[in-house]
C-alpha positions as CSV (number, residue, x, y, z in Angstrom):
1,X,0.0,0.0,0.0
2,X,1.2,3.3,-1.1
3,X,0.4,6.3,0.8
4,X,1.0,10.1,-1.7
5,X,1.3,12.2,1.5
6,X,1.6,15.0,-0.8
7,X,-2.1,14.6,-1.7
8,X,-2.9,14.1,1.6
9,X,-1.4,17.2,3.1
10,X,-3.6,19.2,0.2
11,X,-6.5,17.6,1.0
12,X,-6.3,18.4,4.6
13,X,-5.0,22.2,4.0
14,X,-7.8,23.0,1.6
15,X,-10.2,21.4,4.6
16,X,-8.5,23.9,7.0
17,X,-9.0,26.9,4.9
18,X,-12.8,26.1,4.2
19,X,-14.0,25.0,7.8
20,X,-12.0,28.3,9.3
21,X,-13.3,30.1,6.2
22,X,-16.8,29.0,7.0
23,X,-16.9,29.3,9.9
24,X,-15.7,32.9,10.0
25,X,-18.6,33.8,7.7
26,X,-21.5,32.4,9.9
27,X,-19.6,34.1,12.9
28,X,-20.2,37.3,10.9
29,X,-23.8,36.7,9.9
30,X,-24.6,35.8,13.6
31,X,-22.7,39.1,14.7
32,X,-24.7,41.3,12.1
33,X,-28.1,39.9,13.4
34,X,-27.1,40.4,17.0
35,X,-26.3,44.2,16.5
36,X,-29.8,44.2,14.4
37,X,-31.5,43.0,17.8
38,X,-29.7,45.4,19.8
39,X,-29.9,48.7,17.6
40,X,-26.4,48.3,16.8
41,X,-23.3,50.7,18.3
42,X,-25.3,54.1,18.2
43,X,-27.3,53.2,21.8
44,X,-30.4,54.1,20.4
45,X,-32.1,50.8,21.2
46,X,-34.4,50.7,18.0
47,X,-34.2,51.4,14.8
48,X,-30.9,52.9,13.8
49,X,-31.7,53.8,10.3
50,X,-29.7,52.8,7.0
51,X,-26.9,51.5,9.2
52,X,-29.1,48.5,10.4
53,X,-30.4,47.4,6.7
54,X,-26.6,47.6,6.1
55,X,-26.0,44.9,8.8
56,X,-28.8,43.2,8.1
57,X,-28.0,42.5,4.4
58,X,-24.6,42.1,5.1
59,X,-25.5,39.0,7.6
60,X,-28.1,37.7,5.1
61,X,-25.2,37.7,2.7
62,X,-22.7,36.0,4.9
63,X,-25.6,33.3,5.5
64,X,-26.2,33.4,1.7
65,X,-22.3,32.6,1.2
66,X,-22.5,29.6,3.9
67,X,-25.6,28.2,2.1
68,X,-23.9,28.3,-1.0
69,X,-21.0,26.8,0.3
70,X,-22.6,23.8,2.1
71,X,-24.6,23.2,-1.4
72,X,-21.4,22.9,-3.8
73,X,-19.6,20.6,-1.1
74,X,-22.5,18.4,-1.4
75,X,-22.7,18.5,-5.7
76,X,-19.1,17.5,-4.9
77,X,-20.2,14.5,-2.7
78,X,-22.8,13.7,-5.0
79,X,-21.1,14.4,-8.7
């Protein structure tokens, strides 16, 4: 049995890179909702204008991204 490390230690980097990667991006999209529910930095406590929508979209985005994400690995799986 011959082991190609070489592959192996690609495989395992490119996991690395996308779990931290994806990770990172539903860390975001939960951050950006959080401020949403909390009015944000300005201490208003409600609605804090344009700056919210901007959060808001930015999180759906982020959760957009992760969806997107989680679909190609499994065409990969499945292709």
């Amino acid at each position: 049995m011959n082991i190609d490390w070489a592959a192996l230690g690609s495989v395992f980097g490119v996991s690395l890179v996308a779990t931290v990667a994806l990770v990172g991006l539903f860390t975001l999209g939960i951050v950006g909702l959080a401020q949403r529910e909390t009015g944000g930095e300005s201490g208003t406590g409600g609605t804090g204008g344009p700056a919210v929508s901007v959060r808001s979209a930015g999180a759906y985005l982020c959760f957009a991204l992760c969806v997107a994400a989680v679909a190609y690995g499994i065409y990969l799986i499945v292709a």
